[in-house]
C-alpha positions in Angstrom: -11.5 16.6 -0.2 -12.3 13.4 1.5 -13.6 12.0 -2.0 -10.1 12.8 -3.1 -8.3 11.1 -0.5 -9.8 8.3 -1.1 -9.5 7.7 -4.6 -6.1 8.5 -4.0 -5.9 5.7 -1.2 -7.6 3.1 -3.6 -5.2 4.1 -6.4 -1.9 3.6 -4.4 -3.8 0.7 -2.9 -3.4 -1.5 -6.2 -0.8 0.1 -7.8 1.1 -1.1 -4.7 -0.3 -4.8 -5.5 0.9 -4.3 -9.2 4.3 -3.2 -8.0 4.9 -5.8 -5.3 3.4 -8.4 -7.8 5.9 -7.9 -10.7 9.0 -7.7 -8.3 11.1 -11.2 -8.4 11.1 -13.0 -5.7 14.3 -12.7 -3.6 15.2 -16.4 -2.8 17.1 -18.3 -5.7 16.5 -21.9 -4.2 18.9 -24.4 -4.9 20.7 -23.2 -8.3 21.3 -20.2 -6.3 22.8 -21.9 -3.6 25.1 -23.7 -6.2 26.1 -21.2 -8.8 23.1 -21.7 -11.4 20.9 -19.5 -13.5 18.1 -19.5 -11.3 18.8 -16.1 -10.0 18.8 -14.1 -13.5 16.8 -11.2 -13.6 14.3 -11.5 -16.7 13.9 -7.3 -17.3 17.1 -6.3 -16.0 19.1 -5.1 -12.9 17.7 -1.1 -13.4 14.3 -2.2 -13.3 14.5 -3.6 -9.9 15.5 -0.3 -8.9 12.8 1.3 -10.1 10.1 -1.2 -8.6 12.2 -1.0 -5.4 11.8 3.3 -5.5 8.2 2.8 -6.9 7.3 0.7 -4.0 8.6 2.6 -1.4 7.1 5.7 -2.9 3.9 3.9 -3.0 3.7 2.7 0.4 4.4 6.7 2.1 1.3 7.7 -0.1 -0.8 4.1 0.9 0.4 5.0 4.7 0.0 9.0 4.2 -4.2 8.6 2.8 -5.0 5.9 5.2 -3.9 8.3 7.9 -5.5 11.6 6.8 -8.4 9.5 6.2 -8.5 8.4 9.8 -8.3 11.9 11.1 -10.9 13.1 8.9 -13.2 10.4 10.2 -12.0 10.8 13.7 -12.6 14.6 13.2 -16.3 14.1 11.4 -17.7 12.1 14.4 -15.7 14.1 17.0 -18.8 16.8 17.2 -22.0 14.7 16.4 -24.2 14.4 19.6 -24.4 10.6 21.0 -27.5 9.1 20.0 -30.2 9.7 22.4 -31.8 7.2 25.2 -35.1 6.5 24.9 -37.2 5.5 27.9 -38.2 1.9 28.4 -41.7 1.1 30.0 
């Protein structure tokens, strides 16, 4: 299960780089600021939707596996016996 998890984690891991990667950026500088082109969208106004839904999807399943994986590590070590002292001359 834990083998799972994590290939899970390391899969939303960079398809959450991909996604945040391809999304344009939000400022338009200065032809923004004065009417000009430099805020066109190359692919399209849907597809920012879709990178905008893929993202957020993305980042509950990132948040979700790093989670359970904590808890399973936190629940692994919970019963292992602290390591034992050994006398010093």
């Amino acid at each position: 299960m834990s083998t799972v998890m994590f290939l899970l984690h390391v899969f939303s891991c960079l398809a959450l780089i991909i996604v945040v990667l391809a999304q344009p950026d939000r400022g338009d500088g200065m032809a923004g600021a004065f009417g000009g082109m430099g805020g066109s969208v190359a692919f399209g106004v849907k597809t920012l939707d879709v990178l905008w839904k893929a993202t957020i999807v993305l980042a509950v399943i990132f948040m979700g596996t790093a989670l359970g994986l904590t808890l399973m590590d936190k629940n692994q070590n919970q019963f292992q016996a602290p390591p034992a002292k050994t006398a010093t001359p």
